[in-house]
N, C-alpha and C positions, 0 to 999 in steps of 0.2 A: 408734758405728757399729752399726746395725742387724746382725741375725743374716745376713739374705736377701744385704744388701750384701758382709759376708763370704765366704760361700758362692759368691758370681756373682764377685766377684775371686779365688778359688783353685781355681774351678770344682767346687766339692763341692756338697751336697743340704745346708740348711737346718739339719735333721735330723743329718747326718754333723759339721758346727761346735756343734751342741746337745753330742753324744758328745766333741767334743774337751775343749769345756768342761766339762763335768762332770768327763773325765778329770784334766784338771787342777787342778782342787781338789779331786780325793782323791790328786795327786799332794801337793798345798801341804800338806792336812791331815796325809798320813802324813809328810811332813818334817818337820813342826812335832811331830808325837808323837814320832817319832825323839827330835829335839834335847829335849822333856822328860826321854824316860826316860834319855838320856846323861846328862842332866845327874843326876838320880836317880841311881844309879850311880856316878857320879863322886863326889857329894857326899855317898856313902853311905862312902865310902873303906874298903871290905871287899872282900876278892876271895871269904871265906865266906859273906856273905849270900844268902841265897836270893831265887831273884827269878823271877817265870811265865815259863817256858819264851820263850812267845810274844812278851814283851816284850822279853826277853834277846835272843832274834833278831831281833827288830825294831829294837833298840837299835844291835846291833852293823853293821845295813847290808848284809846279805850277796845276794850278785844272787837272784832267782827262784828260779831251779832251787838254787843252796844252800839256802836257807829251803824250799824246800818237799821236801829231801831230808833237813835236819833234823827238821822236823817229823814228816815221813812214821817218823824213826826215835826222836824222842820219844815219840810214841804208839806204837809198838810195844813199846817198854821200859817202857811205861806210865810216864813221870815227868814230871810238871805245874811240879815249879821245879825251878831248875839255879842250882849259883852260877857267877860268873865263874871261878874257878879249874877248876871240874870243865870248862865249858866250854872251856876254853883249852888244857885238859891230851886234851880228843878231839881233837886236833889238833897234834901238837909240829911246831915246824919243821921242814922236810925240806929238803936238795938237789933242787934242778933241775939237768936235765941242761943243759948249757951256761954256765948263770952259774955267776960265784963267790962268790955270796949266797944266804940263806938268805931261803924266801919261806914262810910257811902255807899250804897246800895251798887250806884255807878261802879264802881271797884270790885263788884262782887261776881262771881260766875255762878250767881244763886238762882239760875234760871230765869225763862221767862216773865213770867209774873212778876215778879218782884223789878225787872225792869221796867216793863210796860206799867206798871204802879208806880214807878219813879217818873214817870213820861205822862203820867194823868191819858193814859190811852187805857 
């Protein structure tokens, strides 16, 4: 199916269907690098190995705003690799108010604060 045809059946601009697709396979492709470096990692079966910062968060999946509140506090502390232990250990379990399980803070969309209190910022 043509671009235009798309575009006239969702009533978008041509242009606007060109932006989705594109967005969409830098969606595909950052999955696909995802799923290598997990498996890297995995297969590397170390929680001391060092590994670039960026791919460690990239690995691990965390929304927007966590990645780029890591990031924001790797470069501050200037350090370029992280292993998974050090990473896991900025972040211990915590209680949430209400349940009676334990959740990573990192895992949560519990706002702000509570990240940047995960990140000692």
């Amino acid at each position: 199916m043509r671009r235009s045809d798309v575009a006239r059946k969702f009533n978008l601009s041509p242009s606007r269907i060109y932006l989705i697709e594109q967005q969409s396979r830098a969606d595909k492709g950052t999955a696909e690098r995802r799923v290598k470096l997990r498996e890297r990692v995995v297969n590397a079966d170390d929680l001391d190995a060092l590994w670039a910062v960026e791919d460690l968060v990239d690995a691990i999946g965390v929304t927007v705003l966590t990645k780029k509140l890591l990031m924001k506090h790797f470069v501050e502390v200037a350090k370029k690799e992280i292993s998974l232990r050090e990473l896991m250990d900025m972040c211990p379990e915590a209680p949430v108010e209400g349940l009676d399980f334990m959740i990573s803070p990192l895992q949560m969309g519990a706002g702000r604060r509570r990240r940047e209190r995960c990140l000692g910022t």
